[in-house]
GULO-547041 format. One record per atom (N, C-alpha, C): z negated, x, y. Coordinates in steps of 0.1 Angstrom, whole numbers, padded with zeros to 4 digits, always signed. Layout:
ZXY...
END
This chain:
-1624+0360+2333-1611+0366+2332-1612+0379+2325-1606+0384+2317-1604+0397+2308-1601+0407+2321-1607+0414+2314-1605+0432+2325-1586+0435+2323-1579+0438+2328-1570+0447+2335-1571+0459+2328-1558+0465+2322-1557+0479+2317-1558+0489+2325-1548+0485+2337-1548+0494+2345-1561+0493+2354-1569+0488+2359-1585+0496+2367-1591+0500+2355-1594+0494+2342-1595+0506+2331-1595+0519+2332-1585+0521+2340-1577+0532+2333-1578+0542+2350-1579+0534+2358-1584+0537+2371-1597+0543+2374-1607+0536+2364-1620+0541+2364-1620+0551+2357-1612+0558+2346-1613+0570+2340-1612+0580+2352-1622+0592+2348-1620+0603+2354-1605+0612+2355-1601+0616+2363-1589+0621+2363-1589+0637+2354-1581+0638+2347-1578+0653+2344-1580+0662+2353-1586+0674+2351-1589+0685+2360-1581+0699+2354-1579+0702+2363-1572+0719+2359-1586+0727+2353-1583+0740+2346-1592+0752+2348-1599+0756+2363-1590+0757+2372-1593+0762+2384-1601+0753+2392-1597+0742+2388-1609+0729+2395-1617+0726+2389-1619+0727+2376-1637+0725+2367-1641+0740+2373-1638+0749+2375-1645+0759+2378-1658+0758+2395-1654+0748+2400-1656+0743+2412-1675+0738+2408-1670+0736+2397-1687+0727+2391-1697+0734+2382-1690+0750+2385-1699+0755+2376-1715+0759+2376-1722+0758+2371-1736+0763+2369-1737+0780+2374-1750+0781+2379-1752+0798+2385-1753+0808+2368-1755+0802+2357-1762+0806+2347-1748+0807+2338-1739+0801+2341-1722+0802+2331-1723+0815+2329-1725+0827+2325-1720+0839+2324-1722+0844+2311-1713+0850+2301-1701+0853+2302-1689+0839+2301-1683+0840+2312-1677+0825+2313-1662+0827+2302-1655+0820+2296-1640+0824+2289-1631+0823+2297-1623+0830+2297-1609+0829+2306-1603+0817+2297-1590+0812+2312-1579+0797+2307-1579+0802+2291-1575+0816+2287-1565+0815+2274-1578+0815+2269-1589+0821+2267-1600+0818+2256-1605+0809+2254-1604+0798+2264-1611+0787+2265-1603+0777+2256-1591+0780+2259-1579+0771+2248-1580+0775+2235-1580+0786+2231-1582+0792+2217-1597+0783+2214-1609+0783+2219-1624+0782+2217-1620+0763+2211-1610+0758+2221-1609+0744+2217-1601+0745+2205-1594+0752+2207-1587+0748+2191-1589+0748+2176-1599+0764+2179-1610+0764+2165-1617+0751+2168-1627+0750+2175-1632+0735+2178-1631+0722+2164-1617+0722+2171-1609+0711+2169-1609+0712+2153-1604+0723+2148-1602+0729+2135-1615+0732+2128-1624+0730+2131-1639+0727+2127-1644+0718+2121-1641+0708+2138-1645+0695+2135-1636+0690+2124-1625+0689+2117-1619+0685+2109-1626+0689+2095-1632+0702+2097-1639+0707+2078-1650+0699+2080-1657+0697+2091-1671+0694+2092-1678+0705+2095-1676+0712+2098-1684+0730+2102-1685+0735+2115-1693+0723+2121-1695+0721+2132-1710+0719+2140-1717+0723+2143-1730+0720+2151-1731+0710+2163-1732+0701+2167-1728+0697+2178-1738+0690+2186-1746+0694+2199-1758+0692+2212-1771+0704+2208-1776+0699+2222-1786+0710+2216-1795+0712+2208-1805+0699+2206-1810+0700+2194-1808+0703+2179-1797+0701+2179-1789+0708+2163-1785+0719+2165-1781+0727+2173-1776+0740+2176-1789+0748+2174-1803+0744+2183-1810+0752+2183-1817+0752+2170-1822+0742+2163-1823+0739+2146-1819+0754+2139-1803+0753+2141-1799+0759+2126-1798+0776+2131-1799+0777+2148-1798+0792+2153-1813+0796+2148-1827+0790+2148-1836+0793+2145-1841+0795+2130-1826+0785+2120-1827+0788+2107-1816+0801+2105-1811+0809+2113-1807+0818+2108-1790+0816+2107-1790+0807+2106-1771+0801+2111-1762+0810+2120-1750+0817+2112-1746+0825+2123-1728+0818+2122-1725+0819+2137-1714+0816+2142-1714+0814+2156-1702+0810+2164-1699+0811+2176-1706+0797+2186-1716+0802+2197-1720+0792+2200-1711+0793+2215-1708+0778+2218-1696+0775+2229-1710+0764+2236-1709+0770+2248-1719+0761+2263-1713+0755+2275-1709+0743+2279-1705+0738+2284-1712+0746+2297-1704+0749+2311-1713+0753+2323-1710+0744+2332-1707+0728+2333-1710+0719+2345-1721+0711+2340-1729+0716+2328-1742+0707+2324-1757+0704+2333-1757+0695+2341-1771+0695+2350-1779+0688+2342-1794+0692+2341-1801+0698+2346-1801+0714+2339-1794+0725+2342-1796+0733+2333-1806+0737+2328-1819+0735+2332-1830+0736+2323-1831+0727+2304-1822+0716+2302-1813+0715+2295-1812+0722+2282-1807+0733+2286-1803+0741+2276-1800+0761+2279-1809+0760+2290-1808+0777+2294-1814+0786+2284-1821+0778+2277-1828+0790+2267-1822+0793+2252-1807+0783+2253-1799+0788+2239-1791+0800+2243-1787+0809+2253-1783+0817+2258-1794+0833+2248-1807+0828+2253-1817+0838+2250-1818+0841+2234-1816+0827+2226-1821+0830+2213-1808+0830+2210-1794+0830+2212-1785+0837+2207-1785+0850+2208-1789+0858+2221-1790+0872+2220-1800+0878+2212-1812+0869+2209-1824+0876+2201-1815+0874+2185-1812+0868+2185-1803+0869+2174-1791+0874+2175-1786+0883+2179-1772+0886+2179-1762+0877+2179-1761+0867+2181-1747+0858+2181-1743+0856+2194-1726+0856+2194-1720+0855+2203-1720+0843+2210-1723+0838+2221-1719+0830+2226-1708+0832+2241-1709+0819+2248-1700+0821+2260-1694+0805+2267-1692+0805+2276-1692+0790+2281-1676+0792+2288-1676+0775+2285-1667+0768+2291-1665+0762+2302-1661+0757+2305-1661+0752+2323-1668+0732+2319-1660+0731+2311-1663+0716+2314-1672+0709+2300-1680+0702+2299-1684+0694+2289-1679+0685+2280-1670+0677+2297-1665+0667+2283-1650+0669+2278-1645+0678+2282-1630+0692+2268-1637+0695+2259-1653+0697+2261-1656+0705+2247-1661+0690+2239-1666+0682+2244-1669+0669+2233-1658+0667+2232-1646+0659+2238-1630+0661+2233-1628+0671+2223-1627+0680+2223-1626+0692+2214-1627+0687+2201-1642+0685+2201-1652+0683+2188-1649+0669+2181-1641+0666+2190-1638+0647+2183-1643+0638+2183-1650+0640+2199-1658+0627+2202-1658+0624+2215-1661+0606+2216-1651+0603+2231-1667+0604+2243-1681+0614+2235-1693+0614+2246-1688+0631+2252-1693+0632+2263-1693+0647+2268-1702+0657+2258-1707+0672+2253-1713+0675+2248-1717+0688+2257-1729+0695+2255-1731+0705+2263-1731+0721+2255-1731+0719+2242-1735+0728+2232-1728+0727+2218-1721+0734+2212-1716+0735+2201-1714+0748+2192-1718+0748+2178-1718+0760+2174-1704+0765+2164-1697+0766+2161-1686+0769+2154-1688+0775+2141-1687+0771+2130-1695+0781+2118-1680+0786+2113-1683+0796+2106-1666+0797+2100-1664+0794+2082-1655+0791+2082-1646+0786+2071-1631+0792+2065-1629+0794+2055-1619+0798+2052-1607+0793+2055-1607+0781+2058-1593+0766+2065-1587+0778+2073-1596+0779+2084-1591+0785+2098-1598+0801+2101-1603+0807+2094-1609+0820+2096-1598+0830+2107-1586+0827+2104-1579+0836+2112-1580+0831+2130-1582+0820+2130-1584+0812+2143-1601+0816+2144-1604+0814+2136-1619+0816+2137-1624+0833+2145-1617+0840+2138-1621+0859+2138-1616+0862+2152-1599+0853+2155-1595+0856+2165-1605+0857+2179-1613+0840+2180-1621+0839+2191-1635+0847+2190-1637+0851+2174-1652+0858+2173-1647+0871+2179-1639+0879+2176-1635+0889+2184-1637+0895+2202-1628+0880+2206-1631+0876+2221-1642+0875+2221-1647+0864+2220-1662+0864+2227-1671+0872+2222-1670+0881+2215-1678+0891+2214-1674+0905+2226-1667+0907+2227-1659+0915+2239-1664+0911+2254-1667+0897+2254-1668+0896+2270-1687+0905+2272-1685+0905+2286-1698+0915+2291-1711+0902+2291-1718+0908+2284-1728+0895+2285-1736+0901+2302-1747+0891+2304-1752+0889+2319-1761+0896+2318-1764+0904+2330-1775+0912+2332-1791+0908+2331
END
């Protein structure tokens, strides 16, 4: 007998607020974005993924940060095992680039236009959306990075 839409749809994870993905966060999220930066962070995202100027997991992120690639790196912080990916934090600061995390993984693979969760994404900028772009390089350059 064929599966049923509705347990389908039953087995999907439910929507979570900001204030409830925050519940799953990692000890290592810092500097984490606030609700409004985290919505701006998806929407460049989104506007990325559409030019193609997009980095996306950690093996490609760490690639092109080590070739010198500059733009906004976005870290998902409900990612286990954080050993994972704790050390793209480090070589963004040895390089100067802004980074900053999000609460959930799979908003930022949604984001990026894909139906897997993602832990890591780097945002390159483009002229399509530079003003969306500057807006969040701004922010996340502003927040207090971690001691």
């Amino acid at each position: 007998m064929a599966r049923d839409k509705p347990e389908a749809e039953a087995e999907a994870a439910p929507e979570r607020s900001y204030r409830e993905q925050l519940d799953f966060l990692n000890p290592i999220a810092q500097p984490l974005a606030s609700r409004k930066l985290t919505r701006k962070l998806y929407k460049c995202i989104r506007k990325a993924a559409k030019h193609k100027q997009i980095r996306r997991g950690v093996k490609e992120v760490q690639k092109f940060i080590n070739k010198g690639e500059k733009g906004i790196t976005v870290l998902a912080g409900d990612t286990l095992p954080i050993d994972v990916y704790c050390h793209i934090p480090i070589m963004c600061e040895d390089r100067s680039l802004p980074y900053a995390y999000v609460p959930s993984k799979s908003d930022l693979g949604a984001a990026a236009g894909s139906k897997r969760p993602t832990c890591v994404i780097m945002i390159k900028p483009h002229e399509e959306y530079q003003e969306a772009y500057d807006e969040c390089l701004e922010e996340v350059s502003s927040l207090p990075l971690p001691l």
